[in-house]
VOPAGU-2260 file (C-alpha; in pm, 1 decimal, decimal comma):
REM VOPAGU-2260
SITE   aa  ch    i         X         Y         Z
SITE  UNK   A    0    1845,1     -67,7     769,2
SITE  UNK   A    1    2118,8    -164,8     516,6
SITE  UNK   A    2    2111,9    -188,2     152,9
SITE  UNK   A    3    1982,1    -589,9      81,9
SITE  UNK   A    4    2003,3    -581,1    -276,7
SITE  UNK   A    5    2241,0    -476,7    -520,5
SITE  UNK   A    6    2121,3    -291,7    -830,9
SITE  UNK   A    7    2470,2    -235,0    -981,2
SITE  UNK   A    8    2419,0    -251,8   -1395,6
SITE  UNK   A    9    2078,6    -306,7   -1380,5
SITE  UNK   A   10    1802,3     -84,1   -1509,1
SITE  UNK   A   11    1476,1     -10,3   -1256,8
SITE  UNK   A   12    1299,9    -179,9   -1505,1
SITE  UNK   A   13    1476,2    -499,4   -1525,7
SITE  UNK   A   14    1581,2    -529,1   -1161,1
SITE  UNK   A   15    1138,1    -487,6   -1087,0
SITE  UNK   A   16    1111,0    -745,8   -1364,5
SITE  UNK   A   17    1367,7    -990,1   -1145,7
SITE  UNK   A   18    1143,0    -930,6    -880,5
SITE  UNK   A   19     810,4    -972,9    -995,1
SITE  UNK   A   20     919,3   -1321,5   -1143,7
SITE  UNK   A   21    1064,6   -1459,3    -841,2
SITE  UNK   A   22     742,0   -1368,7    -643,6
SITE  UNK   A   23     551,3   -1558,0    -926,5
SITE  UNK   A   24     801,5   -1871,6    -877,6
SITE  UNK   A   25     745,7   -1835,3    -487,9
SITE  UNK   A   26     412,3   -1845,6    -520,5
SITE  UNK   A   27     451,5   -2209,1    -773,0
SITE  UNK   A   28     260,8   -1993,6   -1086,0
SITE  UNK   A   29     395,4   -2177,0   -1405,9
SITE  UNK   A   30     522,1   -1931,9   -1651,8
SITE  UNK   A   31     259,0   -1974,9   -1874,6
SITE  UNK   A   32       8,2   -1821,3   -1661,7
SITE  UNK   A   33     245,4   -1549,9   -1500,3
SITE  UNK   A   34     437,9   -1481,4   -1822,9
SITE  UNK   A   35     171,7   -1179,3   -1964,5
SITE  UNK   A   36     131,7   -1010,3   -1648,3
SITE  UNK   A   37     470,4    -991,3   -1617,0
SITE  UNK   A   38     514,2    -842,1   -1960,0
SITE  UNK   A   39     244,2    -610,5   -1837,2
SITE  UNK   A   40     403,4    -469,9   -1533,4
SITE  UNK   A   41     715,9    -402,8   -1730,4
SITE  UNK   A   42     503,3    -203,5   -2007,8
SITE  UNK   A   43     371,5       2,0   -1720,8
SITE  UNK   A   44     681,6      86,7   -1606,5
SITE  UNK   A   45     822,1     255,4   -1940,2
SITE  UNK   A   46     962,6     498,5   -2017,8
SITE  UNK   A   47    1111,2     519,1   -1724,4
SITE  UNK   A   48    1247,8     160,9   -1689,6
SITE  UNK   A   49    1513,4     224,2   -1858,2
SITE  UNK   A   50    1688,8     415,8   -1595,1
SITE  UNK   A   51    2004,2     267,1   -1413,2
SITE  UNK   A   52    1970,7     153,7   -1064,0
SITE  UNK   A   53    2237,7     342,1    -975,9
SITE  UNK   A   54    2409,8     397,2    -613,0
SITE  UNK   A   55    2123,9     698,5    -523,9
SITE  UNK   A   56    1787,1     722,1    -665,7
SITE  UNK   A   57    1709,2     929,7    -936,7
SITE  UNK   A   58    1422,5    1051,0    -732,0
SITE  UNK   A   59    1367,4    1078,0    -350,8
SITE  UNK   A   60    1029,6     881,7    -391,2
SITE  UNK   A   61     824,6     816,2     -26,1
SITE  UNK   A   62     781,5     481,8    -157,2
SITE  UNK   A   63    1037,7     319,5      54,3
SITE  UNK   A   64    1252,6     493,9     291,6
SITE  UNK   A   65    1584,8     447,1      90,1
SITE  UNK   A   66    1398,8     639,0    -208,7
SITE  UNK   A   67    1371,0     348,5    -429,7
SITE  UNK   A   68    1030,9     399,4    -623,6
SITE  UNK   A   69     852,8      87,5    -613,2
SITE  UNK   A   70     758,9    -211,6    -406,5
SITE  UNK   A   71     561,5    -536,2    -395,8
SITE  UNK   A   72     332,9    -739,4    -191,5
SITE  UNK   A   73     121,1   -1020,0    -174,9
SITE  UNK   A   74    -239,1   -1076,8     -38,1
SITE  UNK   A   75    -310,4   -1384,8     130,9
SITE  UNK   A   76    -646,2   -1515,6     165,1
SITE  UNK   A   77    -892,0   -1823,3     165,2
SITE  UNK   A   78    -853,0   -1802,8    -199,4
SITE  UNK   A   79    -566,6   -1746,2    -466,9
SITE  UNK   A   80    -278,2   -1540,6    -326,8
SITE  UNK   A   81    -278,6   -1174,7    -465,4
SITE  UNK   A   82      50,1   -1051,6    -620,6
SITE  UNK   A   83     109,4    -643,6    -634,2
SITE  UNK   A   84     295,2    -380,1    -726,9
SITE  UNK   A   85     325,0      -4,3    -568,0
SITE  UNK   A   86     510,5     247,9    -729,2
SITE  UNK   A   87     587,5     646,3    -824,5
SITE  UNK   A   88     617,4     689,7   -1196,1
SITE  UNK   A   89     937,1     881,0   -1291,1
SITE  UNK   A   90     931,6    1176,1   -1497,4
SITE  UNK   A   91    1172,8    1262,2   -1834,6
SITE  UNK   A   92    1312,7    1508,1   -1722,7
SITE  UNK   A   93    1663,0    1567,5   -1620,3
SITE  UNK   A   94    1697,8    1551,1   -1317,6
SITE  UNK   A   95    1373,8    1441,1   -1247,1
SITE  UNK   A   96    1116,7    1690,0   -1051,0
SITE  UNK   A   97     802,3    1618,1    -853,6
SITE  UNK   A   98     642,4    1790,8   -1161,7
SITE  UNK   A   99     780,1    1574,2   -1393,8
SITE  UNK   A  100     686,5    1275,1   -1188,5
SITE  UNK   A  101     340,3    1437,3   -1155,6
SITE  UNK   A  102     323,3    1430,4   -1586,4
SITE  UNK   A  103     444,9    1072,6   -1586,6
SITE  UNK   A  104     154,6     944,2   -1345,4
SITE  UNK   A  105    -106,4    1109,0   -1538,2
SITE  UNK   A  106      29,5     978,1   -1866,0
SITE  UNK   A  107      18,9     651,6   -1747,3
SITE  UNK   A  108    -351,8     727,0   -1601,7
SITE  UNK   A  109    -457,5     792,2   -1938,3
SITE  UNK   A  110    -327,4     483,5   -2080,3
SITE  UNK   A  111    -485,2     249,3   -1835,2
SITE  UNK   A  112    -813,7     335,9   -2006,6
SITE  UNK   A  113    -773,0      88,4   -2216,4
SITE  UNK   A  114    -755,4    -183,7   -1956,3
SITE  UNK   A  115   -1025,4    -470,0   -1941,8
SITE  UNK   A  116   -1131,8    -362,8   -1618,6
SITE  UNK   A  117   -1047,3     -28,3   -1597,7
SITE  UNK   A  118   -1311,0     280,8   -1554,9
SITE  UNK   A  119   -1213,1     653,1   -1501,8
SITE  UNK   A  120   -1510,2     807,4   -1432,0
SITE  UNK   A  121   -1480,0     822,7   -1070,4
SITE  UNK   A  122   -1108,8     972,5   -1066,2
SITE  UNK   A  123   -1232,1    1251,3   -1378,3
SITE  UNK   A  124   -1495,8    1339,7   -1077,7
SITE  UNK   A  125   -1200,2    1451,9    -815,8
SITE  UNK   A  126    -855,0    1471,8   -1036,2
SITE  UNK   A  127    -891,7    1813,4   -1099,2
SITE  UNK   A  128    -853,3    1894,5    -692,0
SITE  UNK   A  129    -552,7    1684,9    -708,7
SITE  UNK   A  130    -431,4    1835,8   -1003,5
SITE  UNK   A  131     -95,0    2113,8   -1008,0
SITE  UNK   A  132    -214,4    2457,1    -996,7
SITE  UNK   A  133    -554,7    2346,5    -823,2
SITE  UNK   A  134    -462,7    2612,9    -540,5
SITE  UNK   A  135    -247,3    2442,0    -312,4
SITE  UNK   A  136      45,7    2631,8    -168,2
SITE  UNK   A  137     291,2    2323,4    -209,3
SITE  UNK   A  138     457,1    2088,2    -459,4
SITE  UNK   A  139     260,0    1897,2    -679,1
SITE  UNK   A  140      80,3    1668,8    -514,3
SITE  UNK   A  141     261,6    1293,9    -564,2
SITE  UNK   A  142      77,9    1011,5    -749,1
SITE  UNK   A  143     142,4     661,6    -715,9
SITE  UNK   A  144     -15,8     362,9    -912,6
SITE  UNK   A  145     -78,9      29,2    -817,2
SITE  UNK   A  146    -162,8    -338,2   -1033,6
SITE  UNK   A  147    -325,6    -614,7    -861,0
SITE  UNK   A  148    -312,8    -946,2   -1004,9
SITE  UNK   A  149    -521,5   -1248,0    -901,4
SITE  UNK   A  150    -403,7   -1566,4   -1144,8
SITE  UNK   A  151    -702,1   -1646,7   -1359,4
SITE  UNK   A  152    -842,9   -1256,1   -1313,8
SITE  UNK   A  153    -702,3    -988,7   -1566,7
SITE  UNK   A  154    -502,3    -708,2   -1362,0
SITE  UNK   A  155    -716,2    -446,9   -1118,7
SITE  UNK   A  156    -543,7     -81,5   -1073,6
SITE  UNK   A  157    -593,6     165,2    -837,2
SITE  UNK   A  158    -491,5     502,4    -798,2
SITE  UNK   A  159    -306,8     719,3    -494,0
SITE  UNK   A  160    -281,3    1098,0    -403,4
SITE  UNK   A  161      -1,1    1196,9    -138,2
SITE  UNK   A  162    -169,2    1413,8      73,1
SITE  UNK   A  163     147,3    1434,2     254,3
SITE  UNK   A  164     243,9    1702,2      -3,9
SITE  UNK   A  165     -37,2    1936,4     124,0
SITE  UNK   A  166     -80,2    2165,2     436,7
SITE  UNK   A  167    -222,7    1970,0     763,8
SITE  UNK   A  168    -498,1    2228,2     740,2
SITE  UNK   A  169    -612,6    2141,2     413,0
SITE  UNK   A  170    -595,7    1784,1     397,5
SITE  UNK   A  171    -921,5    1763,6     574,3
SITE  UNK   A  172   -1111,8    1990,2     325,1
SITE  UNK   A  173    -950,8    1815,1      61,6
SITE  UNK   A  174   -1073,2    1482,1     127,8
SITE  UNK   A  175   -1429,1    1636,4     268,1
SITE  UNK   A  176   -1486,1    1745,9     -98,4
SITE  UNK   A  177   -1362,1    1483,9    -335,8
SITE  UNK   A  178   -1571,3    1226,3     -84,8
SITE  UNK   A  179   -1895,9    1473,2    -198,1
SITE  UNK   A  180   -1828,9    1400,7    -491,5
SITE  UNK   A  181   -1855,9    1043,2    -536,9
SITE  UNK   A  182   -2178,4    1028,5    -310,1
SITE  UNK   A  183   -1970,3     917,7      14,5
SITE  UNK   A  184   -1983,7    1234,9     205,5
SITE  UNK   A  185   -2191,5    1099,7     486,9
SITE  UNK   A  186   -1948,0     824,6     618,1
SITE  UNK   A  187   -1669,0    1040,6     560,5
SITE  UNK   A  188   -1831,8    1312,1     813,1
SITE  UNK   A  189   -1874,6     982,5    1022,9
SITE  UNK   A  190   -1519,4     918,9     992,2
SITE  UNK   A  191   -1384,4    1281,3    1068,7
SITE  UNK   A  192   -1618,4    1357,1    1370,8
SITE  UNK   A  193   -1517,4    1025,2    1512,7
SITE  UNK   A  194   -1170,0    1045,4    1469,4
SITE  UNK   A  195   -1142,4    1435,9    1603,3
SITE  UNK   A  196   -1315,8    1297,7    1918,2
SITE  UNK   A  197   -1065,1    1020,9    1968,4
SITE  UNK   A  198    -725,7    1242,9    1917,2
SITE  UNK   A  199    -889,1    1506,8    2171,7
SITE  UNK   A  200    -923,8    1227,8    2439,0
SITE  UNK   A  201    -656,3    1045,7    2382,9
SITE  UNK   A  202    -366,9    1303,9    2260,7
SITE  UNK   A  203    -245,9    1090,4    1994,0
SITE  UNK   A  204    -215,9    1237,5    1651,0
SITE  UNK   A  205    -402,8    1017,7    1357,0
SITE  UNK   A  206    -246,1    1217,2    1041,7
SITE  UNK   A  207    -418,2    1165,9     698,3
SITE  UNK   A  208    -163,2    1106,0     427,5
SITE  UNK   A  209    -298,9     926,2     142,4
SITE  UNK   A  210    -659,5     925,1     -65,3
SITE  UNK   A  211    -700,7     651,1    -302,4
SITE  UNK   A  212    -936,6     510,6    -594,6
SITE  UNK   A  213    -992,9     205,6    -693,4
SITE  UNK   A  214    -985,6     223,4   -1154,0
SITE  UNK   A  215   -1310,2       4,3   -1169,7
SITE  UNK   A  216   -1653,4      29,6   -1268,5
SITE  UNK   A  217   -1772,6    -210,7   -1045,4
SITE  UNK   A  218   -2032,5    -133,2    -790,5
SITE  UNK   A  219   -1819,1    -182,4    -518,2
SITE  UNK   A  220   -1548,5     -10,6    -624,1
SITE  UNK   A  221   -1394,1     199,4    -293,9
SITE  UNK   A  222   -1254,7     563,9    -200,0
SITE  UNK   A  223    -983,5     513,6      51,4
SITE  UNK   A  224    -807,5     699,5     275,1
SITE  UNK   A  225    -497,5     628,8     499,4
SITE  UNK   A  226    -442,9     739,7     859,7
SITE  UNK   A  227     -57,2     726,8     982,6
SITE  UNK   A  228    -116,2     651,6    1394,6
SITE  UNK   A  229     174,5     834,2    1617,8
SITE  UNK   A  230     178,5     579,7    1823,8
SITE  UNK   A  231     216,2     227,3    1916,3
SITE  UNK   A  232     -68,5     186,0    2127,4
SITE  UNK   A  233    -300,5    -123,1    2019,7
SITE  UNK   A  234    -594,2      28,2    2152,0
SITE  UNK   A  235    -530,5     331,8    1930,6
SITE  UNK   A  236    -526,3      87,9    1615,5
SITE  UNK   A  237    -859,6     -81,1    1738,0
SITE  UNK   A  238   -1033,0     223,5    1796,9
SITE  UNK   A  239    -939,0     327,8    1443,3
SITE  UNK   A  240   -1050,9      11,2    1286,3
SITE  UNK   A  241   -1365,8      -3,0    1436,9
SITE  UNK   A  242   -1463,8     309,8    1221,8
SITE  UNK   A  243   -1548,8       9,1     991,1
SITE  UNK   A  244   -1909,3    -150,4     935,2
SITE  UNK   A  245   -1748,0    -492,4     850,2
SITE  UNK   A  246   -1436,8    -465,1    1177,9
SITE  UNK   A  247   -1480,1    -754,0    1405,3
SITE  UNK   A  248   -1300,5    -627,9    1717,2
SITE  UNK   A  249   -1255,9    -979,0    1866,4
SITE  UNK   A  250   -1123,3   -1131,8    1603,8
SITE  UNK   A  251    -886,9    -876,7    1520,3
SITE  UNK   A  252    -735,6    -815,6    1899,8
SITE  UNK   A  253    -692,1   -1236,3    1878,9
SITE  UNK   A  254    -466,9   -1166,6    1531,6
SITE  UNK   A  255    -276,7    -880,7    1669,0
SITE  UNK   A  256    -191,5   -1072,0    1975,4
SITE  UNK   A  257     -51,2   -1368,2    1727,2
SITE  UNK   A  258     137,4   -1136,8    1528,5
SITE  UNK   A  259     289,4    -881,7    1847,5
SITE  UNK   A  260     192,2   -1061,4    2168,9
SITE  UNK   A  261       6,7    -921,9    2461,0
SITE  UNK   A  262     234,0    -590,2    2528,6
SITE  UNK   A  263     -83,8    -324,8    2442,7
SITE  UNK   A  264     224,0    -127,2    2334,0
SITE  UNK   A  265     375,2    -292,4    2087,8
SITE  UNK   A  266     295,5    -240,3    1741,8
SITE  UNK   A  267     603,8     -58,7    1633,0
SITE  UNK   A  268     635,0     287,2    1474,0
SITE  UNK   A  269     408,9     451,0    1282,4
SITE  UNK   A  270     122,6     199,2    1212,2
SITE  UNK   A  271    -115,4     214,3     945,9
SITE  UNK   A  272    -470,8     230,1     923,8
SITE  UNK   A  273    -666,6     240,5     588,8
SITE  UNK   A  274   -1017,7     303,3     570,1
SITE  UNK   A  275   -1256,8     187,5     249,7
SITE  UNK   A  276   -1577,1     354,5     126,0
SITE  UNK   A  277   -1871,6     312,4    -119,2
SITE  UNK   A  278   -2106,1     525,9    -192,4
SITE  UNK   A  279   -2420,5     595,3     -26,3
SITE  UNK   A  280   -2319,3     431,8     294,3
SITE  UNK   A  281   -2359,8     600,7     649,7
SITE  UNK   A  282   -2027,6     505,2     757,3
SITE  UNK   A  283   -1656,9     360,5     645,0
SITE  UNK   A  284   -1702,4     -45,5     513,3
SITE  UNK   A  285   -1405,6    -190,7     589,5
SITE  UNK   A  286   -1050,1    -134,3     797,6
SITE  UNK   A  287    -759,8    -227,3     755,2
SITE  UNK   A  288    -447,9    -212,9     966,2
SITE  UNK   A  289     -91,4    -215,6     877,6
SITE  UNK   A  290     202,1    -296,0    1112,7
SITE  UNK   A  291     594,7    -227,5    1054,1
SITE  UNK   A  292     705,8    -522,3    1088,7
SITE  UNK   A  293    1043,1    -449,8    1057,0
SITE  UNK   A  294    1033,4    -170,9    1333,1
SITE  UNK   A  295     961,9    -433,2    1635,9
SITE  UNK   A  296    1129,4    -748,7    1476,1
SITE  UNK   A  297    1528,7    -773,2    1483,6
SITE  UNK   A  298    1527,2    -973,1    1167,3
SITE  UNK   A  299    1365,5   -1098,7     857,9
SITE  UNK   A  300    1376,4   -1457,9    1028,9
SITE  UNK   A  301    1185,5   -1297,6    1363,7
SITE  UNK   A  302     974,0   -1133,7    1134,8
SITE  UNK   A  303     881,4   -1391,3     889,2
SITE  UNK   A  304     803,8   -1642,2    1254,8
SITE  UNK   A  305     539,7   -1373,5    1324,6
SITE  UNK   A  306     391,1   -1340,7     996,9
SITE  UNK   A  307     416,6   -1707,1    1032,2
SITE  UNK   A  308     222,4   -1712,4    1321,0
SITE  UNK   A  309     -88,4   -1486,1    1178,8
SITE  UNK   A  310    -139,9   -1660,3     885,7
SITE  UNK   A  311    -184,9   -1975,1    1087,5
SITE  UNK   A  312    -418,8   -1780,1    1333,2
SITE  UNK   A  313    -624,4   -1680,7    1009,7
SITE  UNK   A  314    -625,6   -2049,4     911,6
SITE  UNK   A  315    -333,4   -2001,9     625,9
SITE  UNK   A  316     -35,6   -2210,7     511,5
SITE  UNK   A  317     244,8   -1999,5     649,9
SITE  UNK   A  318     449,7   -2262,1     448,9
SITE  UNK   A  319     371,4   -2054,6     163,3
SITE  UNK   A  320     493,5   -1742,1     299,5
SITE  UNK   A  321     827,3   -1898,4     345,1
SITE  UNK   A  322     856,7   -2034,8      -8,1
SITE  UNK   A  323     795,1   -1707,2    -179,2
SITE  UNK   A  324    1107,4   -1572,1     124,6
SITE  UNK   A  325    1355,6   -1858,9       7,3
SITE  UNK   A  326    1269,2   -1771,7    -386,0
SITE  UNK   A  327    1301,3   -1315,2    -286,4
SITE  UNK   A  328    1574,4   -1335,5     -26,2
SITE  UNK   A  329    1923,6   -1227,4    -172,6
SITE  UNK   A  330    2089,9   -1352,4     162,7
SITE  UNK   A  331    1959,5   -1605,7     511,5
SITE  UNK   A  332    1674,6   -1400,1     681,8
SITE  UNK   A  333    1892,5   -1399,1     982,9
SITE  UNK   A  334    2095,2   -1181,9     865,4
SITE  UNK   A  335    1896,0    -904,6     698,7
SITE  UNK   A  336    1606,2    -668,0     811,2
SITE  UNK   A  337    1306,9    -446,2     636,4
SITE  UNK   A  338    1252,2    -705,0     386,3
SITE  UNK   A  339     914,4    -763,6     512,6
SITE  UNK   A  340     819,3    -400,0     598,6
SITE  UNK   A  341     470,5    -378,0     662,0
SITE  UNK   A  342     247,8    -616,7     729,5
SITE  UNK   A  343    -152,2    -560,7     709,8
SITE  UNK   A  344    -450,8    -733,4     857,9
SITE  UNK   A  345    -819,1    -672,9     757,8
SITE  UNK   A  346   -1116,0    -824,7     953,0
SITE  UNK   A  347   -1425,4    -911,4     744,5
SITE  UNK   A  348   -1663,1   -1063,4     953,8
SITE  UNK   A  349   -1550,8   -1435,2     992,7
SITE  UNK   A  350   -1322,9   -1414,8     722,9
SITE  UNK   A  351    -964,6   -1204,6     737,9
SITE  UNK   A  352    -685,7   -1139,5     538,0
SITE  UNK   A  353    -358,6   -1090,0     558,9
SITE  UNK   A  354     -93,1    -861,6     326,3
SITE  UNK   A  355     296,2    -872,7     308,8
SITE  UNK   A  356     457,2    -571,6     196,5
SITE  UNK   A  357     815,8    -632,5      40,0
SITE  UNK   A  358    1102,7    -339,6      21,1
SITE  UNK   A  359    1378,1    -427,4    -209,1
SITE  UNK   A  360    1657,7    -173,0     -30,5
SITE  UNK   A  361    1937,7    -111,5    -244,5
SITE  UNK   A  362    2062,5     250,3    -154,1
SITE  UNK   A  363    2225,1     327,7     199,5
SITE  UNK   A  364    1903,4     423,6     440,3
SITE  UNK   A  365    1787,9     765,6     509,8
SITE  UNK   A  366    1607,7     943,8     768,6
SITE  UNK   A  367    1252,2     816,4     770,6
SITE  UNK   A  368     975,3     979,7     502,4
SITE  UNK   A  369     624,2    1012,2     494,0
SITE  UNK   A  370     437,6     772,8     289,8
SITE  UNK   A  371     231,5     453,0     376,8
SITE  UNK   A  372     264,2     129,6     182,1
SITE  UNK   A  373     -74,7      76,4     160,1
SITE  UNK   A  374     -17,9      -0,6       6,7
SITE  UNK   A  375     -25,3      71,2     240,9
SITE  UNK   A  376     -44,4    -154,9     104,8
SITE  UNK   A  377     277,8    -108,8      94,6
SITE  UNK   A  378    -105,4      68,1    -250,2
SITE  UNK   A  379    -963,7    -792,0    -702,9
SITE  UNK   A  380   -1344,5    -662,1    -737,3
SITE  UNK   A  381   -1499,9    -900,8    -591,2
SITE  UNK   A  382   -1590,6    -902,4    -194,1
SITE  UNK   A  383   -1243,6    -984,6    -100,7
SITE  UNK   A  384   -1052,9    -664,2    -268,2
SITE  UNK   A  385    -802,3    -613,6     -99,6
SITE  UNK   A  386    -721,1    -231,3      35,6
């Protein structure tokens, strides 16, 4: 995909900031009410904000696949949209290592302790395994960081651990003890067993890259973890979200039909599929999957039609999504691609939800990296949270 944005004689920092506020005037929030958090995201960002856009990244960051260290996204649902932002703290140093990076992320950790919302005490129960020198036989393992903002709701966090960074062999183990720790052992045995049966009769690899926190002392804060699916076989992805207690299987096979169509083939490379935990539970509590977008749509006009077409499935304004496109969009949607890069549905029940994950491209592609959104999703506490 080519570059869509131009960063030349801007900082990170300030070309984020440019981004974050024309989400916020996409989404019609008055600048009194969008003004702190937007002050917020660019105090999270320092020191590093500082640093020049320049032509290459400063860092190779899994992020987004031209490097670039950061994206957003936004959550829409019965209630307020959601706005977000995903991104790989830079280190000081010079150049800039995965160690450094590594120092940066759990500077920043430290200082979201001060946060309304914000608990640590699950994260001090696991951080050491993630930690550098914790006996795995590669790089340190990368963190990312991630703010969620509801308007009227202060700012939720959440924390992720690239598992990417570690041996196949002991991702596994990995997540098997960190998930002992925080009491959710049981439905991630559920998970593991279910999933091993599933790649043996199917062939298809389901490859665990990411374990995440949510930074909340809630009761319902969630462990998650994030499968990438070598394939793009729709049964594959329902199989995988039905792990879930809360998957409705009918109503999500009627969304992914209004966002891909009826080909059982045809949800693009390398889709997503996150699973959420709480503790004490016999199983995983909710699923959700994540489609890229860009890898089965020729445009960002195709693809914003089919995001289009979910959110009016799920009963949403897709009016909405295209304001927030005309306010983001450096150039016509016809003639640019991987914009909208991922695009994520979760079944709860009756309700759903559905996440847009934006890349801001502004370095000449590469070959393709590990690394969901998540944010995966593209990385609230309430019932609705999204994953």
């Amino acid at each position: 995909m080519d570059s869509i944005f131009s960063g030349e004689g801007r900082s990170i920092g300030g070309f984020l900031g440019e981004r974050w506020s024309e989400m916020c005037d996409g989404l019609g929030l008055p600048q009194s009410l969008c003004g702190p958090v937007t002050d917020q995201v660019r105090d999270l960002l320092r020191p590093w904000a500082d640093l020049p856009v320049g032509q290459a990244p400063p860092f190779p960051s899994y992020v987004a696949d031209d490097g670039f260290p950061a994206e957003m996204s936004v959550k829409w649902s019965r209630g307020r949209p959601e706005l977000r932002i995903l991104f790989e703290a830079l280190g000081n140093s010079r150049p800039i290592t995965a160690a450094s990076n590594r120092a940066a992320a759990a500077a920043l950790t430290d200082r979201l302790a001060g946060e309304p919302l914000v608990c640590l005490d699950r994260y001090g129960k696991v951080a050491d395994m993630f930690a550098p020198g914790a006996g795995h036989e590669t790089a340190p393992i990368p963190v990312w960081h991630s703010l969620a903002w509801k308007p009227g709701r202060p700012p939720a966090f959440k924390i992720y651990f690239g598992l990417y960074a570690v041996e196949l062999t002991e991702r596994h183990a990995l997540v098997g003890e960190a998930m002992a720790r925080l009491a959710m052992g049981t439905a991630w045995a559920d998970t593991s067993a279910r999933v091993t049966r599933a790649a043996q009769a199917d062939g298809v690899e389901r490859e665990l890259e990411f374990f995440a926190l949510d930074l909340d002392a809630g009761a319902r804060a969630r462990a998650k973890v994030y499968y990438r699916n070598h394939t793009g076989s729709v049964a594959v992805l329902e199989q995988m979200a039905s792990l879930a207690r809360a998957h409705d299987p009918d109503r999500a096979r009627s969304a992914f039909r209004a966002l891909l169509g009826t080909d059982p083939e045809a949800a693009g490379e390398a889709p997503l599929t996150c699973l959420a935990y709480r503790p004490d539970a016999s199983r995983a509590d909710e699923s959700t999957t994540y489609l890229r977008v860009s890898t089965f749509t020729a445009s960002d006009e195709e693809a914003a039609d089919r995001i289009g077409a979910l959110m009016a499935h799920e009963g949403l304004d897709p009016r909405r999504h295209h304001a927030l496109l005309r306010a983001l969009a450096p150039r016509p949607l016809n003639r640019s691609q991987g914009l909208q890069e991922l695009v994520s549905y979760r079944s709860l029940g009756h309700d759903g939800d559905v996440s847009v994950y934006f890349r801001f491209p502004v370095y000449p592609p590469r070959t393709a990296q590990p690394g969901p959104s998540p944010q995966p999703s593209r990385h609230t506490l309430q019932e609705d949270d999204s994953l």
